[in-house]
C-alpha positions as CSV (number, residue, x, y, z in Angstrom):
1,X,-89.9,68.4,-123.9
2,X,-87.3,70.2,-125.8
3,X,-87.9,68.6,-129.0
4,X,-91.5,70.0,-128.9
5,X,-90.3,73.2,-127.5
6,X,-88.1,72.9,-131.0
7,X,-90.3,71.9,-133.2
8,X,-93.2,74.6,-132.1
9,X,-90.3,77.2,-132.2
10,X,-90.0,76.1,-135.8
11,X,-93.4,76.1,-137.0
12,X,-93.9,79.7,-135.5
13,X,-90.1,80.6,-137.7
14,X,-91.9,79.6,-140.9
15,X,-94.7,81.1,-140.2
16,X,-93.2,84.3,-139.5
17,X,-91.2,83.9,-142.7
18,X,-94.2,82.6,-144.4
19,X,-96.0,86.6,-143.4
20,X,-92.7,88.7,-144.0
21,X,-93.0,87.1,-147.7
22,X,-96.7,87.5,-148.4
23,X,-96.3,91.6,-147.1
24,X,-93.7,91.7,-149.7
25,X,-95.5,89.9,-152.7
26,X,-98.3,89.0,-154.9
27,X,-99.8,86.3,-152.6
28,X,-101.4,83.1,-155.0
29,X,-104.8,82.7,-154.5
30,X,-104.6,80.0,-153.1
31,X,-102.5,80.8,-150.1
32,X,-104.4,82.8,-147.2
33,X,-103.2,83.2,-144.0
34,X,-104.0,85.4,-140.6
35,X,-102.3,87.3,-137.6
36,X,-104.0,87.2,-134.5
37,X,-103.3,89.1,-131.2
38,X,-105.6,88.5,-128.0
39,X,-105.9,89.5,-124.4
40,X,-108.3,87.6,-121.8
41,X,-108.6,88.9,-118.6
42,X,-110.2,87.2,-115.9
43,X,-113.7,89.5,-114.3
44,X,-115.7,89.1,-111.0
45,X,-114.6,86.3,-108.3
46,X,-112.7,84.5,-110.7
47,X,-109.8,87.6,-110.5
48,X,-109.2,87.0,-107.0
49,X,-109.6,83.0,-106.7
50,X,-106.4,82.6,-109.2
51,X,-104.3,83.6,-106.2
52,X,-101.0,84.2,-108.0
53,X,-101.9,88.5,-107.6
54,X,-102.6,88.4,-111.9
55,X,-105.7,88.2,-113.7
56,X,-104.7,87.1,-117.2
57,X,-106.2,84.3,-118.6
58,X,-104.7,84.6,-121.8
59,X,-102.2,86.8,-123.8
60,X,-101.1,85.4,-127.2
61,X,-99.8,86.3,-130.6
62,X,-100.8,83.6,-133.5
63,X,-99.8,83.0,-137.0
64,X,-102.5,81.0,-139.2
65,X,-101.4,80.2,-143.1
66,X,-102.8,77.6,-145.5
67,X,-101.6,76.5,-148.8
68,X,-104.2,75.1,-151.1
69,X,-102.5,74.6,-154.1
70,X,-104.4,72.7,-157.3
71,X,-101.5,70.6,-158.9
72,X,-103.2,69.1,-161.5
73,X,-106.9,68.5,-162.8
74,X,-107.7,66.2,-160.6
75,X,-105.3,66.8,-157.5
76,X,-105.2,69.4,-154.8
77,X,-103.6,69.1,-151.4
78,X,-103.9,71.5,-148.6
79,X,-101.3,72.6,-145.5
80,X,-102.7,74.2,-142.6
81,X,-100.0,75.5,-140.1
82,X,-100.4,77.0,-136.4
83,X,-97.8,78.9,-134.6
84,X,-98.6,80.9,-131.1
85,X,-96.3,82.7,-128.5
86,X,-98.6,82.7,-125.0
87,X,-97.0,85.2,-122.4
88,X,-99.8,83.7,-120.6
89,X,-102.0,80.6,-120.8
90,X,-104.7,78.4,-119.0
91,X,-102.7,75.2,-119.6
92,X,-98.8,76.7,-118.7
93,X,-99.5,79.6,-116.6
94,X,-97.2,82.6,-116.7
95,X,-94.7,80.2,-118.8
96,X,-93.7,82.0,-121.6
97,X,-94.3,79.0,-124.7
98,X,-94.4,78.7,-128.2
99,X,-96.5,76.4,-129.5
100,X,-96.4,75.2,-133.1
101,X,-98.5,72.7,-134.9
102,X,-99.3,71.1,-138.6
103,X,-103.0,71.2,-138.3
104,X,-104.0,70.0,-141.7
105,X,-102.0,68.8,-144.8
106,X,-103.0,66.4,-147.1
107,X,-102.7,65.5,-150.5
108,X,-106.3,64.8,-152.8
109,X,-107.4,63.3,-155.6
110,X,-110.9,63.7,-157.2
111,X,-112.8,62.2,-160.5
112,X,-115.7,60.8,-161.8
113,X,-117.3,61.4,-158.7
114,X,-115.0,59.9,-156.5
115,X,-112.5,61.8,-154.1
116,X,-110.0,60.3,-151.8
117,X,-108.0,62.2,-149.4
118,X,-105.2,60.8,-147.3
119,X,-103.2,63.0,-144.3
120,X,-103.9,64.9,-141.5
121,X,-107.6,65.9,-141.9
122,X,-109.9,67.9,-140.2
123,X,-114.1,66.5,-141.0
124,X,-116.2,68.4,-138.8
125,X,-119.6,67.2,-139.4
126,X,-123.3,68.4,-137.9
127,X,-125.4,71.4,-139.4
128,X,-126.2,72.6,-135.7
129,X,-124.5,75.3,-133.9
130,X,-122.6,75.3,-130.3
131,X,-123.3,71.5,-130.6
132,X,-123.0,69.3,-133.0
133,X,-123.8,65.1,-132.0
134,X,-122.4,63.6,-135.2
135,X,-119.1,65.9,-135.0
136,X,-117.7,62.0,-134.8
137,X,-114.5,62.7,-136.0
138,X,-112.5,66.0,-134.4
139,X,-111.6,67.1,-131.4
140,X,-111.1,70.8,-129.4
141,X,-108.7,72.4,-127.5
142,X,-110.9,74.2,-125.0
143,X,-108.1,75.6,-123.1
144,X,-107.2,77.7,-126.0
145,X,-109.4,80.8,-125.4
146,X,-110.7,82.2,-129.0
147,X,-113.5,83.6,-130.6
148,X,-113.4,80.4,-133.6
149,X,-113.8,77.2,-133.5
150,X,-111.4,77.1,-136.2
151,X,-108.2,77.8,-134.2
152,X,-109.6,75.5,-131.4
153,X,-110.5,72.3,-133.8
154,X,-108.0,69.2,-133.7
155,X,-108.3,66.2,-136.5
156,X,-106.6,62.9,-137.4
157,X,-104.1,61.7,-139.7
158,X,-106.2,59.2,-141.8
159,X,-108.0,59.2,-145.1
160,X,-111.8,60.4,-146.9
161,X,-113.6,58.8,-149.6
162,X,-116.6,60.1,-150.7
163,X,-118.4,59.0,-153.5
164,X,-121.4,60.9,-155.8
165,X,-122.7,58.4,-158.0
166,X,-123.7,60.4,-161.9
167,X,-120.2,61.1,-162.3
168,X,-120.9,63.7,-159.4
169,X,-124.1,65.1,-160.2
170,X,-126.1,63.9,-158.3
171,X,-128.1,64.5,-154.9
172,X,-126.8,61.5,-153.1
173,X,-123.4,61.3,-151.6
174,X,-121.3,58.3,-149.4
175,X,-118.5,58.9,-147.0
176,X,-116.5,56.9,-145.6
177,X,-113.8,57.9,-142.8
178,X,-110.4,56.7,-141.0
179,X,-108.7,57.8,-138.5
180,X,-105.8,56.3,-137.8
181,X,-105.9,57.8,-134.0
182,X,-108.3,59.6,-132.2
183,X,-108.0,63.1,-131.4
184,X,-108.3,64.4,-127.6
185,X,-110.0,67.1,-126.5
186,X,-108.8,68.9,-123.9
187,X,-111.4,70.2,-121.9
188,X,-111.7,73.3,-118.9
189,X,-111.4,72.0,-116.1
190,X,-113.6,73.8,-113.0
191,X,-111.5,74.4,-110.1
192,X,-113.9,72.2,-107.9
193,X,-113.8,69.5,-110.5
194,X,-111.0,67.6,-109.1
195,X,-111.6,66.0,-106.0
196,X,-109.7,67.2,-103.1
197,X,-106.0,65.5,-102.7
198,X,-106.4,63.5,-105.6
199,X,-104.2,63.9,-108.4
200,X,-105.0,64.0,-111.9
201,X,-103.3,63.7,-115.8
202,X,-105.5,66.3,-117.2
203,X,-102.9,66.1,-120.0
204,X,-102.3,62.7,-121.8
205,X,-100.0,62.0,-124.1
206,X,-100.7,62.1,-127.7
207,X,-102.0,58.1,-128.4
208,X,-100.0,55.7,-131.1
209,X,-101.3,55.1,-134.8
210,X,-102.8,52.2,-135.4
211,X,-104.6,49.1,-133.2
212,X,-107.7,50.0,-131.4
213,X,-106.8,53.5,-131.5
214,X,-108.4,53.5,-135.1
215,X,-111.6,55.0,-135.9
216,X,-114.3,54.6,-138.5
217,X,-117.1,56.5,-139.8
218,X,-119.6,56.6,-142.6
219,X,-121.8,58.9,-143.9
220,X,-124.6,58.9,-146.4
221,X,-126.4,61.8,-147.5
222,X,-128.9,63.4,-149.6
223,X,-128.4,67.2,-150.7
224,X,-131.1,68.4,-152.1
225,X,-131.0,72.6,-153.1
226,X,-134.0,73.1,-150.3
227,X,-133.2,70.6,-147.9
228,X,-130.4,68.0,-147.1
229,X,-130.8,65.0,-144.5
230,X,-127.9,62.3,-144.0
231,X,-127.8,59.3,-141.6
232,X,-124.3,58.5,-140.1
233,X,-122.4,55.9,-138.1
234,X,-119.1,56.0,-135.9
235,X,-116.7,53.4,-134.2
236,X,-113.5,54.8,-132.5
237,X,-113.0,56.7,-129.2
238,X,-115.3,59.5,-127.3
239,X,-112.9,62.2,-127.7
240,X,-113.9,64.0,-124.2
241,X,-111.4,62.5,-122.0
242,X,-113.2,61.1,-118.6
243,X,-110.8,60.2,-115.1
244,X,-111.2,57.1,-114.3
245,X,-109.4,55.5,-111.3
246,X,-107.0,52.5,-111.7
247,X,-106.3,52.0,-108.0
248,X,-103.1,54.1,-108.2
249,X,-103.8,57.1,-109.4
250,X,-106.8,59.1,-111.4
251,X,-105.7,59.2,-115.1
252,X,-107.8,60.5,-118.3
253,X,-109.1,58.2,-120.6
254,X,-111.1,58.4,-123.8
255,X,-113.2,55.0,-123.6
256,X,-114.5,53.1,-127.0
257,X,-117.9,54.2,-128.1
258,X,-120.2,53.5,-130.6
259,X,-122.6,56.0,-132.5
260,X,-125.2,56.4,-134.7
261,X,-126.6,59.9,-135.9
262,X,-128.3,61.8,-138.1
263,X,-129.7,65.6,-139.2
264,X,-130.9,67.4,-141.4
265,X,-131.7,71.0,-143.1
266,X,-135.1,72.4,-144.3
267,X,-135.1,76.2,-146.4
268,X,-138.3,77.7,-146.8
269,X,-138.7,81.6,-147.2
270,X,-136.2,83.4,-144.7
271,X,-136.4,80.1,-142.1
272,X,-133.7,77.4,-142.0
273,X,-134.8,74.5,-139.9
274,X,-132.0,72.7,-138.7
275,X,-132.1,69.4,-136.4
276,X,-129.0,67.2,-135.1
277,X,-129.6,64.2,-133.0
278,X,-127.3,61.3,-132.2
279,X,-126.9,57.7,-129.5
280,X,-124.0,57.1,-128.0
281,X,-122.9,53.3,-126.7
282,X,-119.7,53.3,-124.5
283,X,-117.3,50.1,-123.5
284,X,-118.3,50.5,-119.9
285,X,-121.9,50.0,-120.9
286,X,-125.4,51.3,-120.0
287,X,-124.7,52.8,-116.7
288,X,-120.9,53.9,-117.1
289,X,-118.1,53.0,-114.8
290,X,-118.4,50.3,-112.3
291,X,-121.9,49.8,-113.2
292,X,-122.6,53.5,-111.0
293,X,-122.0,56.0,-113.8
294,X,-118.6,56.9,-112.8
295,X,-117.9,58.0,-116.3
296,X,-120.3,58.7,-118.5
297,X,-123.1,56.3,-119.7
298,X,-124.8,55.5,-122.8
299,X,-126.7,58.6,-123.8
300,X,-128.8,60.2,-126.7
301,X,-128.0,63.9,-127.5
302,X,-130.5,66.0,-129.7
303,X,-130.7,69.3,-131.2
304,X,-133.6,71.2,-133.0
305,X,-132.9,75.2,-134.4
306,X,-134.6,77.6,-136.5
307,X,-132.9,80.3,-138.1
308,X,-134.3,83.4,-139.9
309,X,-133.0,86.3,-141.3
310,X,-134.6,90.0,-140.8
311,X,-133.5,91.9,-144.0
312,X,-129.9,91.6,-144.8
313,X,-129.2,93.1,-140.9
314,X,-130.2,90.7,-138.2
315,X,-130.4,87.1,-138.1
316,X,-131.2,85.0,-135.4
317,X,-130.7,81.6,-134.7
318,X,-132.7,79.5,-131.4
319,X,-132.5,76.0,-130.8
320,X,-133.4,73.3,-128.3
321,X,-131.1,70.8,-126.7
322,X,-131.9,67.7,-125.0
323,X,-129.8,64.6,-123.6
324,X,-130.8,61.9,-121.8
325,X,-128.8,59.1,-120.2
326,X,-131.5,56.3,-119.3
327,X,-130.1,54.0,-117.1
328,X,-127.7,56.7,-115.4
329,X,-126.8,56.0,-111.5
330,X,-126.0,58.4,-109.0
331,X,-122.0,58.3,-108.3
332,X,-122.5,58.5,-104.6
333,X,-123.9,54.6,-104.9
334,X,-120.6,52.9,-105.8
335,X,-119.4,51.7,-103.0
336,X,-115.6,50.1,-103.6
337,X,-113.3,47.6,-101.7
338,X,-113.3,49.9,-98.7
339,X,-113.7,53.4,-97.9
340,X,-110.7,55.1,-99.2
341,X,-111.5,53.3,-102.5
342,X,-114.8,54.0,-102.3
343,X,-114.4,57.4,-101.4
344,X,-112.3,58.5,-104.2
345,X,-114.7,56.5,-107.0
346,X,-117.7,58.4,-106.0
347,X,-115.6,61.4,-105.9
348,X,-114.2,60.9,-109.2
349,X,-117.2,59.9,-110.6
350,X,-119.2,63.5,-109.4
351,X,-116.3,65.7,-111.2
352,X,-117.0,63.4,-114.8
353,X,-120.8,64.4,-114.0
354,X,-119.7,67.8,-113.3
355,X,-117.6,68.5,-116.5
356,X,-119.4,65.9,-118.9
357,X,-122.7,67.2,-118.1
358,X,-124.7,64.4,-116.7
359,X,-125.6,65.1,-113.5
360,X,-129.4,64.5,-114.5
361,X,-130.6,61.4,-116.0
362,X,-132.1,64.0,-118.5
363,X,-131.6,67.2,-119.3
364,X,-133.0,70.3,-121.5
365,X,-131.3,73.4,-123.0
366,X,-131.6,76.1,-125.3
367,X,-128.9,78.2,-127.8
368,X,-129.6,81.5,-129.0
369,X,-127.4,83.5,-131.2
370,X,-128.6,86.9,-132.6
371,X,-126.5,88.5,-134.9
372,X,-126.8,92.4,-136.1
373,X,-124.3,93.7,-139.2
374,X,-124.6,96.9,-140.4
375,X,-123.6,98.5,-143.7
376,X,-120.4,97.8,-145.5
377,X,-119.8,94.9,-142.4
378,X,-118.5,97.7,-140.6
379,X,-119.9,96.3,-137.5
380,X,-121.0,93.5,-136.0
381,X,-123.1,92.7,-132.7
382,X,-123.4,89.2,-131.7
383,X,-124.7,87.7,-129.1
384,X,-124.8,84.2,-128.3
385,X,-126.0,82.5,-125.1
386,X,-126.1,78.3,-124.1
387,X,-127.6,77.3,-121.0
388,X,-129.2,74.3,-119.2
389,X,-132.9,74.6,-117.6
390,X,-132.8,72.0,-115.1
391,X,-129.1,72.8,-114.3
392,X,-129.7,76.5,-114.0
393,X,-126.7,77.2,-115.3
394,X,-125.5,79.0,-118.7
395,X,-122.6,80.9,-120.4
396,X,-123.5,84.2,-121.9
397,X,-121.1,85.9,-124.8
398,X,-122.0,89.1,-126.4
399,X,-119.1,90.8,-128.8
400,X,-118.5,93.2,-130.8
401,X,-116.4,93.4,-134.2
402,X,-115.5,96.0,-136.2
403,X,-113.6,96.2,-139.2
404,X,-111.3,98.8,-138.9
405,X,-109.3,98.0,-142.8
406,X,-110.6,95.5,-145.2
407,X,-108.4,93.1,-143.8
408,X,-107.6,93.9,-140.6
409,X,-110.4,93.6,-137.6
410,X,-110.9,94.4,-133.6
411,X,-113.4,92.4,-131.5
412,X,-114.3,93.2,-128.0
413,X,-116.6,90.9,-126.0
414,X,-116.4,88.8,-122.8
415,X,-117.5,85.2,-121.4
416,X,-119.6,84.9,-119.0
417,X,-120.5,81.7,-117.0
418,X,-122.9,81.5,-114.1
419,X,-125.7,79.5,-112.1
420,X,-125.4,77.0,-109.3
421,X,-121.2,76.4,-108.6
422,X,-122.1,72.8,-108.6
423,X,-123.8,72.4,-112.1
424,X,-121.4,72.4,-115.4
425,X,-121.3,75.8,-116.3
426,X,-121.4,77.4,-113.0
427,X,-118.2,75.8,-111.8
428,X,-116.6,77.1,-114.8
429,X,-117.1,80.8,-112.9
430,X,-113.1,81.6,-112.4
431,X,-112.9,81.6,-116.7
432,X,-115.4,84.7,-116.8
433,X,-113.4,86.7,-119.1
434,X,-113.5,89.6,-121.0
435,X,-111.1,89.8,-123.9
436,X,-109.9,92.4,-126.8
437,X,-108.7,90.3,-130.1
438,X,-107.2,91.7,-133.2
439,X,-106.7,89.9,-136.7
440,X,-104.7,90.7,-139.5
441,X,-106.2,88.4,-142.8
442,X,-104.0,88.1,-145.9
């Protein structure tokens, strides 16, 4: 623990170093960086339920540079480095921590239409927004409360090829990925989502290189300058870790799945049609754990959106969401070796439901996000909502940013989660938050 107390202490020094330089000089193009400061506070029941007489989600200072330095004609390489100090976090409490981290950095080499790239690498792939059903290949740290994806997103070390035949002119292009490990997501976990007296490592360690902790992916696309469509395939891990009871104790594991996906984007006049669909096949087979969906079964996850802009102001973006798991069981049918077993497998089994979203055999859902910007991007009004129909249950998240300096911005908005306590996002109640978050970019 004090090595990686040591090592995030040293990340954050070179970072700070890295921003007392680039006040004080001409800053290449290619290096870029950001300060960010952010303060969550807890609102409505979820203030009082934390019990410990403070509200504060989250209160964190985070330095974010990158290097992306061409070294020849043909090579590039990029370093991505992370460095937060929480007073206060979701994962350590009222711990003070640093926490430092190499997210990318990797070295590349492109020609004739073929580029490798070999490191740590982040690949986020999918064209829709909120979710994304080919995103095969990185992981998110959900208990980091932030307005980006960007700060939250977690890759592999492991290596890219992608090929465009024409010496790289033309319209088709082939990917291929490794991994080398899997990322882990680490997911919010609802209060009521453990079972009572039980438990749980909602915190695994980070997995070895190599053996079946490898993952592969491939990709093969057609980019057209209207449209784009691309057909993909994955073999590795689900990165969502699930509980699973071994008879001791509940740990979280990230079982072996196989997918196969594919979207697409049309442009025509101010519309962008967007659609994202993808089937998952998991080790524990059609009807999850123990045959009684204890962790998540096969399942097909879709997504359709239109987007259209309004003048160069508003722009709005809906889409549709369905999932369906066909031959999903109810939890409370496993019945184990005797009652106490029993007991905590059905139990177990409800909180994966719970925080995996399956509690229906199928399920349908929208996204909205409507976005205003007004002159100069002085400011901008956003506001973005996800919710379940069956379920009842949503998150809302209006904000507001302003630019206050060409560089430097304030945003202002909150998180809000309700419906039914028992469906996925209505047990995620006690992180309604509102939150104040200001970045420095240079």
């Amino acid at each position: 623990m004090s090595a990686r107390i040591s090592a995030a202490f040293g990340v954050v020094v070179a970072l700070l170093g890295f921003v007392a330089v680039a006040a004080r000089a001409e800053v290449p193009e290619w290096v870029s960086g950001k300060a960010l400061l952010d303060q969550y506070e807890a609102v409505g029941p979820g203030r009082d339920a934390r019990g410990d007489g403070n509200g504060t989600l989250q209160s964190s200072a985070t330095l974010y540079g990158t290097a992306s330095p061409k070294l020849s004609e043909t090579v590039n390489a990029k370093a991505t480095l992370r460095g937060s100090a929480y007073r206060r976090s979701l994962e350590h409490g009222k711990d003070f921590v640093f926490r430092g981290e190499v997210q990318e950095l990797w070295l590349a080499r492109g020609a004739g239409g073929l580029d490798v790239k070999l490191g740590q690498i982040v690949t986020p792939w999918g064209r829709s927004d909120a979710v994304n059903p080919t995103d095969f290949l990185t992981a998110k740290d959900l208990t980091t409360l932030s307005t980006t994806d960007e700060i939250r997103r977690r890759g592999a070390p492991g290596a890219r090829l992608v090929y465009v035949p024409a010496g790289g002119t033309s319209p088709w292009e082939a990917t291929v990925a490794w991994n080398a490990r899997y990322p882990q997501t680490k997911m919010l976990i609802p209060t009521s989502g453990v079972p009572a007296g039980v438990v749980v490592d909602t915190d695994p360690g980070t997995p070895a290189l190599f053996g079946d902790r490898q993952e592969w992916a491939a990709k093969l696309a057609y980019l057209a300058s209207s449209f784009d469509v691309s057909l993909s395939g994955f073999s590795g891990r689900n990165h969502f870790g699930q509980f699973e009871w071994d008879g001791a104790k509940v740990a979280t594991v990230f079982e072996k799945e196989l997918a196969i996906g594919g979207d697409f984007s049309i442009t025509f006049d101010d519309f962008i049609l967007r659609g994202e669909t993808a089937y998952f096949f998991y080790d524990s087979g059609p009807r999850g754990g123990s045959g009684a969906s204890l962790t998540e079964p096969n399942h097909w996850d879709s997504v359709l959106g239109l987007e259209r802009a309004f003048g160069p102001r508003v722009r709005i973006l809906a889409q549709a969401l369905y999932r369906v798991h066909p031959s999903r069981r109810d939890p409370s049918e496993y019945v184990g070796a005797n009652a106490t077993e029993t007991a905590i497998g059905r139990g177990v089994g409800q909180a994966n439901a719970l925080i995996q979203n399956y509690q229906q055999k199928s399920e349908v859902g929208a996204t909205l996000l409507a976005t205003y910007t007004t002159e100069e991007e002085g400011w901008v009004f956003e506001l973005g909502a996800l919710g379940n129909f069956i379920g009842g249950d949503f998150v809302i998240r209006p904000k507001i940013r302003h630019k206050l300096r060409d560089s430097l911005h304030a945003t202002l908005g909150m998180d809000y989660y309700g419906g039914p306590t028992d469906k996925t996002f209505g047990a995620l109640r006690d992180y309604r938050s509102a939150y104040l978050e200001a970045e420095w970019a240079f």
